[in-house]
C-alpha positions in Angstrom: -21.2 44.5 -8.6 -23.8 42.2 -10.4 -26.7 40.5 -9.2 -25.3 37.5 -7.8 -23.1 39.9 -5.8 -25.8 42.0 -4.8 -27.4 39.1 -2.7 -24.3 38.5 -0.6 -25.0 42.2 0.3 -28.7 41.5 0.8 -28.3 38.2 2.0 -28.6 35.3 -0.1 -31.8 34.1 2.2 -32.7 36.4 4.8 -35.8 36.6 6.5 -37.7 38.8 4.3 -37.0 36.7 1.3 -37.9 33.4 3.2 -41.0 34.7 4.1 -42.0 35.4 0.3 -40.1 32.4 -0.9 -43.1 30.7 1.5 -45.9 32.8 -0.2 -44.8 31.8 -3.4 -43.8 28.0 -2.4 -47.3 27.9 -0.7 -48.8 27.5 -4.2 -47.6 23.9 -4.6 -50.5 22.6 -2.1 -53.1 23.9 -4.6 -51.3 22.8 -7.6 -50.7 19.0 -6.1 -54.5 18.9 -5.6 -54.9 19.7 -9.4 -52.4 17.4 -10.7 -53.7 14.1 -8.9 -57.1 15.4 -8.9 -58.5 13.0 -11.3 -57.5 10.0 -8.8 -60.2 10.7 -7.0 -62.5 12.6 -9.2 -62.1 9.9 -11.8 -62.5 6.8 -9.6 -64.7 4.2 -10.3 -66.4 3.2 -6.7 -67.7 -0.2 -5.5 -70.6 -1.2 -6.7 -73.6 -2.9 -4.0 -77.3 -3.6 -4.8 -79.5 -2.1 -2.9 -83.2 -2.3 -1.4 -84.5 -1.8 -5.1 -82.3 -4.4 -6.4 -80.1 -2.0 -8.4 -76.5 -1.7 -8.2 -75.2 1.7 -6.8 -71.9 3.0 -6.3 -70.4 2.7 -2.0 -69.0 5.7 -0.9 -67.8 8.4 -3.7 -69.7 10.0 -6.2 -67.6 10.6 -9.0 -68.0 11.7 -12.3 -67.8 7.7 -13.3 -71.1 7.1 -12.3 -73.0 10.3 -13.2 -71.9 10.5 -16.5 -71.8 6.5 -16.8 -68.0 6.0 -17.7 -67.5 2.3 -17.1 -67.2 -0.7 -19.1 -66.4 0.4 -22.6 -66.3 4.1 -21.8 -63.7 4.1 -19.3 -61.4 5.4 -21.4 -62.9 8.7 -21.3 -61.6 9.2 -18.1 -58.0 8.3 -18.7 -58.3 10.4 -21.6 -59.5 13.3 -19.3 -56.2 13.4 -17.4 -54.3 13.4 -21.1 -55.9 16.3 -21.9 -55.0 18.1 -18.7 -51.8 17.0 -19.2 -51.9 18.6 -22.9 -53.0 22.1 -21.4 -50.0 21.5 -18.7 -47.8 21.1 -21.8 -48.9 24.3 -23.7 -48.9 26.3 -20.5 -45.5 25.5 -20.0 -44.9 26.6 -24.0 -46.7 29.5 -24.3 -46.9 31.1 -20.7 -43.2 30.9 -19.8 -42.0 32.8 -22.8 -44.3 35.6 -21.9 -42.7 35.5 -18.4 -39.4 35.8 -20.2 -41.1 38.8 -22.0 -43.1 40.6 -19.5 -41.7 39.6 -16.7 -42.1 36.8 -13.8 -44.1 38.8 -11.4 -47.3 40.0 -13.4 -47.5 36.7 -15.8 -47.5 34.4 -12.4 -50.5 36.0 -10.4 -53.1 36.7 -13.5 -52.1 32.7 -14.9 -52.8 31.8 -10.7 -56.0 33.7 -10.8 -56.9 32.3 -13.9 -56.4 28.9 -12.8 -58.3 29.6 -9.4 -61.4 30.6 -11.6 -60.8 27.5 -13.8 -60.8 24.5 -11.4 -64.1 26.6 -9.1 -66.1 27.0 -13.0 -65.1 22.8 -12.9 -67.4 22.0 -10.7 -70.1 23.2 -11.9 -70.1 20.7 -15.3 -72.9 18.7 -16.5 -71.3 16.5 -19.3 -67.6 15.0 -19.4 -66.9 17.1 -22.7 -67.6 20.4 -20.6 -65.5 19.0 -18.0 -63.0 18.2 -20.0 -62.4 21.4 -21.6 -62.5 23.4 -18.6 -59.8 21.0 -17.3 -57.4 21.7 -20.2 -57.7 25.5 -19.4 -56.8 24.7 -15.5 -54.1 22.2 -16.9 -53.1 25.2 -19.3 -52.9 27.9 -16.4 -51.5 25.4 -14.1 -48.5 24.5 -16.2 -47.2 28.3 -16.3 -48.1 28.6 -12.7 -45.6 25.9 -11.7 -42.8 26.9 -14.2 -43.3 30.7 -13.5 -43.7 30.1 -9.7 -40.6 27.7 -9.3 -38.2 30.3 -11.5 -39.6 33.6 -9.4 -39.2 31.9 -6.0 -35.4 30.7 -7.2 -34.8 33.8 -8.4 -35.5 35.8 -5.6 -32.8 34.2 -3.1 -29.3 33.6 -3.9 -27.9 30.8 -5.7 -26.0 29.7 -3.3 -29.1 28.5 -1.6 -30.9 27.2 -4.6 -30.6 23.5 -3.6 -32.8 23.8 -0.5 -35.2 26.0 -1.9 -35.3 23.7 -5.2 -35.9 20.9 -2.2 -38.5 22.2 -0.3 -40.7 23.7 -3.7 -41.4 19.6 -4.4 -41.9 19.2 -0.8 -44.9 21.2 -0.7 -45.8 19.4 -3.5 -46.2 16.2 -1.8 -47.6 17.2 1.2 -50.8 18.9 -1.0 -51.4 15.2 -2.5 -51.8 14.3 1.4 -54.0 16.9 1.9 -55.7 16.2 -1.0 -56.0 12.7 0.4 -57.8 14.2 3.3 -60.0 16.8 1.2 -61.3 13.5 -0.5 -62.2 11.3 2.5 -64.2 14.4 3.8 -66.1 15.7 0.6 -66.7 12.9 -1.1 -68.9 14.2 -3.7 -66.5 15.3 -6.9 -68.2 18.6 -7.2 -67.7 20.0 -3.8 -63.6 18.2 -3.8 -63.3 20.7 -7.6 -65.0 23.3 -4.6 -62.7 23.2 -1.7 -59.2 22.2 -3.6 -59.9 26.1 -5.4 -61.9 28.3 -4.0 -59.0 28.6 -0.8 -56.0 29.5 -3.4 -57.6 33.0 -3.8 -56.0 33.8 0.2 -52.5 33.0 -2.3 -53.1 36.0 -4.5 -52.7 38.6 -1.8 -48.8 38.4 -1.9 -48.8 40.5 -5.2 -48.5 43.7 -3.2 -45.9 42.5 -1.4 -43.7 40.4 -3.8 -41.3 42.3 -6.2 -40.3 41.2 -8.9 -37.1 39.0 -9.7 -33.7 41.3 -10.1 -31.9 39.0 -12.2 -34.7 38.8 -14.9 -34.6 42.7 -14.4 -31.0 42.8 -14.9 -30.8 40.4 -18.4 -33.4 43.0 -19.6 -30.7 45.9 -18.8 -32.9 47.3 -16.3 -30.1 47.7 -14.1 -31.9 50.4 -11.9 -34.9 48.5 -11.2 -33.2 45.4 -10.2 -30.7 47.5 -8.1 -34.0 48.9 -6.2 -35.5 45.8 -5.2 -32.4 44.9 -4.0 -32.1 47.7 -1.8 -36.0 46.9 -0.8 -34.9 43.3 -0.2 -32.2 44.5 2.2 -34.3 47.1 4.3 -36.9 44.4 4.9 -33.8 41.7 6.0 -32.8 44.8 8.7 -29.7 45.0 6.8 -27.4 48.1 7.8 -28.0 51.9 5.5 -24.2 51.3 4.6 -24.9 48.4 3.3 -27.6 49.1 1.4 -26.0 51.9 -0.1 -23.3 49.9 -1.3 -25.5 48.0 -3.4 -24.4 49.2 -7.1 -25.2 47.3 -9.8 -22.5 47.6 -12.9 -24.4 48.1 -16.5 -24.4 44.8 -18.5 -21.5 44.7 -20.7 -23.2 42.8 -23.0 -26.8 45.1 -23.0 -26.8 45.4 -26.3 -27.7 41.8 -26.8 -30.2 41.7 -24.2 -33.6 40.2 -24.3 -35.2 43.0 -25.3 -36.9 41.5 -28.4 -37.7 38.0 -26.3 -35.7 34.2 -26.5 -37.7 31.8 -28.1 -36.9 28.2 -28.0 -34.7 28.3 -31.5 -31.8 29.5 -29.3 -31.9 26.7 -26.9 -30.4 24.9 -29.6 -27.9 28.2 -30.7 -24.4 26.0 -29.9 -24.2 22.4 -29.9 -23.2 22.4 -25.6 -27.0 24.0 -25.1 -28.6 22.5 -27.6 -27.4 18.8 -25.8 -28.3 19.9 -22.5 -31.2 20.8 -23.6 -32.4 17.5 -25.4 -30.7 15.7 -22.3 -33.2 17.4 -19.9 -36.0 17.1 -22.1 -35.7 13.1 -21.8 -35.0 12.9 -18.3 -37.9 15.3 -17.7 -39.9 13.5 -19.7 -39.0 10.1 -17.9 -39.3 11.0 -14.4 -43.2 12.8 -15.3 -44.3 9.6 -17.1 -43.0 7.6 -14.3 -43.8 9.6 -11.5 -47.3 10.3 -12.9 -47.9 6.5 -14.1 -46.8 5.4 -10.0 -49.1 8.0 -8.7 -51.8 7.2 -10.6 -51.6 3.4 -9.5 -51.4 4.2 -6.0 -55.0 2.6 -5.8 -52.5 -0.5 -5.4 -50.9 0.0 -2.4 -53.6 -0.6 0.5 -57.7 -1.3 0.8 -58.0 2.3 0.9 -57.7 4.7 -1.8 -57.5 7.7 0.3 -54.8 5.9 2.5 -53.0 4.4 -1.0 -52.4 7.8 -2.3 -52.1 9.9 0.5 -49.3 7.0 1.0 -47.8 7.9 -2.2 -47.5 11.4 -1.1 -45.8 10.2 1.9 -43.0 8.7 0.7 -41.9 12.1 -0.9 -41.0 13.7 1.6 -38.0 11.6 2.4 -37.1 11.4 -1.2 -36.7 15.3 -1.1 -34.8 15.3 2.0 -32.2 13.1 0.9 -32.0 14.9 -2.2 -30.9 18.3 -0.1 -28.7 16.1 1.6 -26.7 14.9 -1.2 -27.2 17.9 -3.5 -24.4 20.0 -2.0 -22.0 16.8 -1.2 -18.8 17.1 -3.5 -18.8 13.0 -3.7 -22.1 13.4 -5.7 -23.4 16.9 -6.7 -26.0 17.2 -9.0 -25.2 14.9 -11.6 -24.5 12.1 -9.8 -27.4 12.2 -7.5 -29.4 12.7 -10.5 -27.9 9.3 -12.2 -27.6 7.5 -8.8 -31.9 8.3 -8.6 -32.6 7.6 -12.1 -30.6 4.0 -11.9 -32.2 3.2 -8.0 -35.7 3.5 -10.3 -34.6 1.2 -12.2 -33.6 -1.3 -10.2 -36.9 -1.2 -8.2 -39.1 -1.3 -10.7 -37.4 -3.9 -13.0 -37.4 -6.1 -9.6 -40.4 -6.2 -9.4 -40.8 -8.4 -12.8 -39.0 -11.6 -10.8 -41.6 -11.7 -7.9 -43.2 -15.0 -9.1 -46.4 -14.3 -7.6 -48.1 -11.0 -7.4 -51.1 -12.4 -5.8 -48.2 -13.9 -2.9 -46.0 -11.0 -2.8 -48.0 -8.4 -2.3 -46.2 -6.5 0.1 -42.9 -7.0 -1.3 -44.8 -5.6 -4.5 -45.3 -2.7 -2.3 -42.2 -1.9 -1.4 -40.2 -2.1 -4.1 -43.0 0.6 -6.1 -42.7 2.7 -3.3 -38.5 2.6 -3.5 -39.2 3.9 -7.0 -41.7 6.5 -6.2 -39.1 7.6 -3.3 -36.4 7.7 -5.9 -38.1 9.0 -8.9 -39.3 11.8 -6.6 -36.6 12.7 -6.0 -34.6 12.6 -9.0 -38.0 15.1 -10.5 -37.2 17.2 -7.3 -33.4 17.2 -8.5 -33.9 18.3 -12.0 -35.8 21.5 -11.2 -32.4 22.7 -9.7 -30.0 20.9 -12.4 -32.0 23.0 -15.3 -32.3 25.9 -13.5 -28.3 26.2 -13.3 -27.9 24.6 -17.1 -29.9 27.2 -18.4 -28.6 30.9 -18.9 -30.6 33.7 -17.1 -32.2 35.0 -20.5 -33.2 31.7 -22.0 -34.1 30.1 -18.3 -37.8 30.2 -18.5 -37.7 28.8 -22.4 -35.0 26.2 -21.3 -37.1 25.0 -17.8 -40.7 25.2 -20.1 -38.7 23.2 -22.9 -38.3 20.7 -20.2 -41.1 21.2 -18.6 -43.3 20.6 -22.3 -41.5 16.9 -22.1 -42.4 16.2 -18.6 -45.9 16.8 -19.8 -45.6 14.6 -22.8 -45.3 11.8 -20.2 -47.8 12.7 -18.1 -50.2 12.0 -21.1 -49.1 8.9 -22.1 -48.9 8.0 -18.3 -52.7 7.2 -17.6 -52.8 4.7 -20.8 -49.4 2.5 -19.1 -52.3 0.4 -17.1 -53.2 -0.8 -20.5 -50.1 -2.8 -20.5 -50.7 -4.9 -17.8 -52.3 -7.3 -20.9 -48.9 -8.3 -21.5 -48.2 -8.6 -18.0 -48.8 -7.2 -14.4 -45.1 -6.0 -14.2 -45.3 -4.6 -17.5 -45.7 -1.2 -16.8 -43.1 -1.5 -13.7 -40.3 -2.8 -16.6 -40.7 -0.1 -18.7 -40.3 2.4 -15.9 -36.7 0.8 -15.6 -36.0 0.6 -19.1 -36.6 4.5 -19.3 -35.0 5.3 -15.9 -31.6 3.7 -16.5 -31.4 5.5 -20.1 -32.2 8.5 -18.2 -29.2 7.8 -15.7 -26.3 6.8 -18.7 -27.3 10.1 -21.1 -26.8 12.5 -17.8 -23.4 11.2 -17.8 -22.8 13.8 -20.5 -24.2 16.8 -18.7 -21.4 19.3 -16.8 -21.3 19.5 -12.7 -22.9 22.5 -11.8 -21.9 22.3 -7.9 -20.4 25.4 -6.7 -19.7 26.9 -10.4 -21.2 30.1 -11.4 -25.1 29.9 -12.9 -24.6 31.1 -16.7 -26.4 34.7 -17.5 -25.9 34.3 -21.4 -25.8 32.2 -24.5 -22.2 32.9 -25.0 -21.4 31.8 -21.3 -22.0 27.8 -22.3 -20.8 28.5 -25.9 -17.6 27.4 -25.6 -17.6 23.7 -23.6 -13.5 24.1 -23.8 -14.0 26.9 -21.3 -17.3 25.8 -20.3 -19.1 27.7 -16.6 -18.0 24.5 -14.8 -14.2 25.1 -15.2 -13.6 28.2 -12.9 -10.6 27.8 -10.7 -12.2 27.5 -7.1 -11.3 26.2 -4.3 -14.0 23.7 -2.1 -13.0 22.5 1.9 -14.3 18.8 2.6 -18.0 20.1 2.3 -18.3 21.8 -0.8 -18.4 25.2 0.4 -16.5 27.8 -1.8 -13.1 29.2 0.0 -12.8 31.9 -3.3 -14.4 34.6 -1.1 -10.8 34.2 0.6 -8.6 33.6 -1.7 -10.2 36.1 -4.0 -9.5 33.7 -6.9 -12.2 35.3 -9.2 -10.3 38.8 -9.7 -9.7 38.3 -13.2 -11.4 40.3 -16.0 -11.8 37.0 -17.7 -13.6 35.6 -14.9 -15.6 38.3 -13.9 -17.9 37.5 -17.8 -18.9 34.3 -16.0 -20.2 35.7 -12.9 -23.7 34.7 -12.6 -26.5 37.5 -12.8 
């Protein structure tokens, strides 16, 4: 029995796990409030004369007008959220290889604490540049948070419910931007927002006691024992029967003496030609849907009179994204690839519509509603590549292959806060080359494998071979997608058993 096996015995999602999937998923509220923070933080607020005759800001207080960052230093703010954005990136680098190394358990709570400490220290700055580099370090800790978080959650629940975990992660996500929303239009003074979107995370930390840590990065490290005891711990919390935890025996690795023991680094994502084009494949569509999903966000201001009511509308429109992306997920008409390139060409089509409205100034609710169709659909294609990498990549190079990604997503996300600048060439400037991106996004996924119902790879030699490539076993699927082999026993080969996910 492997891994994968194990959980049927456990229970690919019982309640035990569900309840620490939550503890773990909880995080994204806290992370959403870092990643937009700068919205709101960084806004430049109405101007009014008053009594003395001078002009003072209405409303927020924001780091614009105490450290003077209008006119010809308003740049320093969009290049505040680059270098966020830049710490995100390294984070992603540097922190999810250790998680690969050390495990996913220990690196995710210190980087969380870390970032907790980060963002509260933020508030507390007295010159942009301060503020700036304390942001880099929360951007740093928050970009292995994310990646570290995402891969323990997944990988403490079967695969076979990966697509609506991978759903709901983003969906927290987008409802901490609405709370975020609400944070701002009640503590409008940027010091106390850097107060109350930190100091409640710490609450998140107690989990560690509780949480064990993930079986199958256990198991690629050949510590078959460990990962076959928090299985059984994982089944006595689900109420599962003594038989059947008992029968929960792990078989040793055939192939331990490759194991990770010395580490993956990101050289072996590009070991055989099938992973190395999977991997640059992800890294452009990752790097796409941040740079577009970012670039919407931040322009959110756009959308109505009120900027709390703009983005907290922005964060809105996620959460049907992420429901229709469940809903096709799992569909055998459309999978992951397809819904992926079905998203990445809707994007497309949105935003390059919005280049014919021959007025702005007259259209601008139509304006509205074709950028929220592409926020809708770009959400949720970012929501569906979490799950397509996480079943592209191979157990032992899944962190490196997900922060590999994850490094590109960043990329965009700092060029994102300079695409404003290209409304000189045009209002719908910024909007075209959203499309432009998205549908190159949608015609290079074409060369990407199905990974509906097909076993998640454990090792590099799994997806060495694309002749016999992971997404050719022989099973069977009923109208729905579900897998009938559990029936028809159709993986009792020896051959098939080396492609049994871990």
């Amino acid at each position: 029995m492997n891994v994968e096996q194990g959980f049927k015995s456990v229970g690919a999602c019982g309640f035990y796990q569900a309840f620490l999937f939550l503890c773990i998923g909880i995080s994204g509220i806290p992370m959403a409030c870092q990643m937009v923070l700068m919205v709101f933080v960084g806004a430049t607020p109405p101007l009014k004369s008053s009594e003395r005759g001078k002009m003072e800001p209405v409303g927020m207080q924001t780091i614009v007008d105490e450290w003077n960052l209008r006119g010809d230093r308003a740049y320093i703010v969009d290049t505040l959220q680059s270098i966020f954005m830049v710490g995100v990136l390294l984070g992603n680098i540097l922190i999810g290889q250790l998680s690969d190394k050390y495990g996913r358990k220990p690196v995710y709570f210190r980087v969380f604490l870390g970032l907790i400490i980060v963002s509260f220290l933020t508030s507390f700055s007295n010159d942009w540049r301060i503020f700036g580099a304390l942001r880099f370090f929360a951007g740093f800790c928050q970009g292995g948070v994310v990646l570290v978080g995402f891969v323990l959650a997944q990988e403490l629940v079967g695969s076979s419910v990966w697509p609506i975990t991978g759903s709901i992660l983003p969906a927290i996500f987008s409802i901490g931007i609405i709370v975020l929303s609400f944070l701002a239009s009640v503590f409008t003074n940027w010091r106390h927002l850097c107060i109350v979107t930190s100091v409640p995370a710490f609450v998140l930390l107690f989990p560690y006691w509780i949480v064990p840590e993930s079986p199958r990065w256990l198991y690629s490290q050949g510590k078959v024992a460990a990962a076959e005891e928090v299985l059984h711990y994982l089944a006595r919390k689900n109420g599962r029967s003594s038989s059947t935890v008992a029968s929960i025996v792990l078989e040793k690795r055939k192939e331990e003496k490759k194991s990770n023991k010395n580490g993956y680094s990101i050289r072996d994502l590009f070991s055989s030609k099938n992973l190395a084009r999977r991997t640059l494949i992800m890294g452009y569509t990752w790097f796409v849907c941040s740079f577009t999903y970012y670039g919407l966000t931040m322009s959110a201001k756009d959308l109505a009179e009120s900027l709390y009511v703009s983005v907290a509308l922005s964060g809105v429109v996620e959460l049907p994204a992420i429901v229709l992306c469940g809903a096709l997920l799992n569909r055998t008409w459309a999978g992951r690839r397809r819904s992926l390139i079905g998203f990445a060409i809707c994007v497309g089509i949105f935003s390059i519509s919005i280049m014919f409205l021959p007025d702005a100034s007259k259209t601008t609710t139509t304006k509205t509603a074709l950028a929220l169709g592409g926020k809708l659909a770009i959400s949720a294609a970012f929501a569906l590549v979490y799950i397509y990498a996480s079943e592209l990549f191979p157990t032992v190079v899944r962190n490196v292959g997900m922060g590999t990604s994850s490094m590109c997503a960043r990329i965009g996300g700092i060029l994102a806060p300079y695409v404003h600048l290209l409304t000189a060439l045009g209002s719908a400037a910024p909007y075209a080359l959203y499309g432009a991106l998205s549908i190159l996004a949608a015609i290079m996924t074409f060369a990407l494998p199905e990974t509906l119902n097909q076993p998640v790879p454990d090792t590099l030699e799994d997806i060495t071979d694309d002749s016999t490539r992971i997404s050719k076993p022989k099973i069977k699927l009923n109208k729905r997608g579900k897998d009938l082999g559990d029936k028809e026993e159709l993986l009792n080969s020896s051959e098939n058993d080396e492609f049994i996910n871990a």
